[in-house]
N, C-alpha and C positions, 0 to 999 in steps of 0.2 A: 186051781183058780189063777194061780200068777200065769199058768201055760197061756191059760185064756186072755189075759192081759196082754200079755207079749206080743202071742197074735194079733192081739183088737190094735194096739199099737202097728204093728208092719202092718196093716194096714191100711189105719189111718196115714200113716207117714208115706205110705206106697203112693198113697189119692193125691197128698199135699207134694209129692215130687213130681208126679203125673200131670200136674197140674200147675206149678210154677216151671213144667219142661216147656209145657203149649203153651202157658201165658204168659208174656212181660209184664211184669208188673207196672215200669214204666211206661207201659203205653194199656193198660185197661185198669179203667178204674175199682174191679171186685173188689182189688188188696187196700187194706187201711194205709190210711195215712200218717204220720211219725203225730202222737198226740201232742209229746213235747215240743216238736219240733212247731209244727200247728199255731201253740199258743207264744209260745217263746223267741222264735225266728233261730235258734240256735239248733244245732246235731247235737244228737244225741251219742251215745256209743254204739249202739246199732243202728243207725240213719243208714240206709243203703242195701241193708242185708238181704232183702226180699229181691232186689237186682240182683244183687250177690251172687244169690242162691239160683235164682235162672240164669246167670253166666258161670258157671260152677257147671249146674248141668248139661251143660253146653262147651263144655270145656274152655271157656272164653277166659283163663286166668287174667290174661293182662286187665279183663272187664272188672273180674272182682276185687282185685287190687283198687281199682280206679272208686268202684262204689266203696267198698269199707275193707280199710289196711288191715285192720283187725279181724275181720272174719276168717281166710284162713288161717291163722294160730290158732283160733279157737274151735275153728270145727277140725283141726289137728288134734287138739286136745281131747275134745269129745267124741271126737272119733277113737284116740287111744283109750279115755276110760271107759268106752265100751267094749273094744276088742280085747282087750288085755285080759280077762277072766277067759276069755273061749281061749289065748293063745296060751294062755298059761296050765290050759286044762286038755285042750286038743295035743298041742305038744310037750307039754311037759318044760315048759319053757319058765321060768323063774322071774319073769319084767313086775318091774317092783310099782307098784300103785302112786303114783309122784300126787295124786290126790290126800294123801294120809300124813304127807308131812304137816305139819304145824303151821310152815313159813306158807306155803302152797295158798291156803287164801287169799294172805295178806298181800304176796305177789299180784296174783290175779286181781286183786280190789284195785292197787295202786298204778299198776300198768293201763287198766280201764279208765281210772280217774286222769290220769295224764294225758290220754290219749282223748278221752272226752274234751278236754282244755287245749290241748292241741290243735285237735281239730277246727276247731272256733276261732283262732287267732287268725288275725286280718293279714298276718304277712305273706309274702308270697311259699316260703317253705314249708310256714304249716296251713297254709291255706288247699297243698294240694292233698292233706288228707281228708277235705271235705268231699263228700259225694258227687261222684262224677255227673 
């Protein structure tokens, strides 16, 4: 049964890569719009990501920088807690789960939180982590 998950997942995820490869998000209306963002006038922590991720696929770093600073650490992150069981089982290689620490949420929640209130400030420094 999880075999079958797994799969159903690569390929749902295969569709949504294929498909934020063809599409801009910024320029076709299919993709949702930031809700928060919508009602509030403010970014969010993910405001940008769906740009992100079709400049990502596109090799366009300096682009996903520019939509959300945050997005690659994080898809670093979840990229390493997905890989680390196959690396550690394929090779025999010992990479220790930096998920399992204690402190490890706490980081992540408060780096988020800063970075949400960052993003938002009117000045010019932190004004250019708003989405490009």
């Amino acid at each position: 049964m999880k075999r079958i998950l797994n799969i159903g997942l690569l390929i749902v995820f295969t569709g949504l890569a294929g498909l934020f490869f063809v599409l801009d998000p910024a320029r076709h209306e299919i993709f949702p719009r930031c809700l928060f963002n919508s009602i509030t006038g403010y970014y969010c922590p993910g405001c940008g990501s769906q740009r992100a991720i079709h400049s990502l696929l596109h090799f366009d770093f300096a682009g996903v920088v520019s939509y959300n600073f945050l997005f690659i650490p994080a898809f670093l992150l979840i990229l390493y807690h997905y890989t680390h069981p196959v690396l550690n089982g394929f090779f025999s290689w010992k990479l220790p789960n930096i998920f399992y620490f204690k402190s490890t949420p706490w980081i992540i929640f408060c780096v988020v939180i800063i970075f949400w209130v960052m993003r938002n400030l009117p000045f010019y420094a932190f004004s250019v982590l708003a989405p490009g």
